[in-house]
N, C-alpha and C positions, 0 to 999 in steps of 0.2 A: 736173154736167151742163154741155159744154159750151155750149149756148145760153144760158144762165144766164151763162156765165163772160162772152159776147160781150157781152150786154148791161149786163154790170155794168160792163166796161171803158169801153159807149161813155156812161154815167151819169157814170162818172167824168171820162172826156173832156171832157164838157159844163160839167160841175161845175166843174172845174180851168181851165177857159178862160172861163166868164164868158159863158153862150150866147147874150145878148143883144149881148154885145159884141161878137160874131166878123161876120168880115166877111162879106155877102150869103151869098157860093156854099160857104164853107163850112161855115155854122150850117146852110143848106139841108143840103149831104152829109149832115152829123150826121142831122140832123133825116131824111132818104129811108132812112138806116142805121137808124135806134130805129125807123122804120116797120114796115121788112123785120123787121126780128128780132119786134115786136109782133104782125105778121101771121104768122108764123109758131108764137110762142107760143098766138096765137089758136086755129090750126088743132091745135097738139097737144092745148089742152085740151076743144076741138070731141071729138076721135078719144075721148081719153079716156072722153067724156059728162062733163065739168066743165060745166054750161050756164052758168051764173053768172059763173066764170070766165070763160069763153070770149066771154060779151057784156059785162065789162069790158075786155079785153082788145081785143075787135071798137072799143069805145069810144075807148080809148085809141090804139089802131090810125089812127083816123079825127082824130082831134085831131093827131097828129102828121105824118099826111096836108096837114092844114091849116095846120100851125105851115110845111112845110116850103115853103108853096105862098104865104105869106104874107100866110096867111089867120085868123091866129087871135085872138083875143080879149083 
């Protein structure tokens, strides 16, 4: 699945640079990037009827909202 393939690239991006190290605006990019792809996974496993899925998914979605907004925990 190519959505799968996007987000594993950008896991690895993250990984491979150290994402507390990267500077301001680019950990931000990452971080608004794994957003979109999470709210989208969200919504395919919504269509499906995955509920479960789909409300970790909404979760994780919202934590990465916050990591990018420099908000998080």
């Amino acid at each position: 699945m190519e959505l799968a393939g996007l987000f594993s690239r950008a896991m690895d991006d993250l990984h491979d640079s150290g994402c507390s190290g990267h500077p301001s605006g680019e950990r931000r990019e990452h971080l608004e990037y794994l957003a979109d792809l999470l709210g989208q996974l969200q919504r395919m496993a919504e269509k499906e009827g995955c509920r479960k899925l789909s409300r970790m998914l909404a979760i994780s979605h919202a934590e990465a909202v916050r990591e990018a907004h420099g908000r998080g925990g």
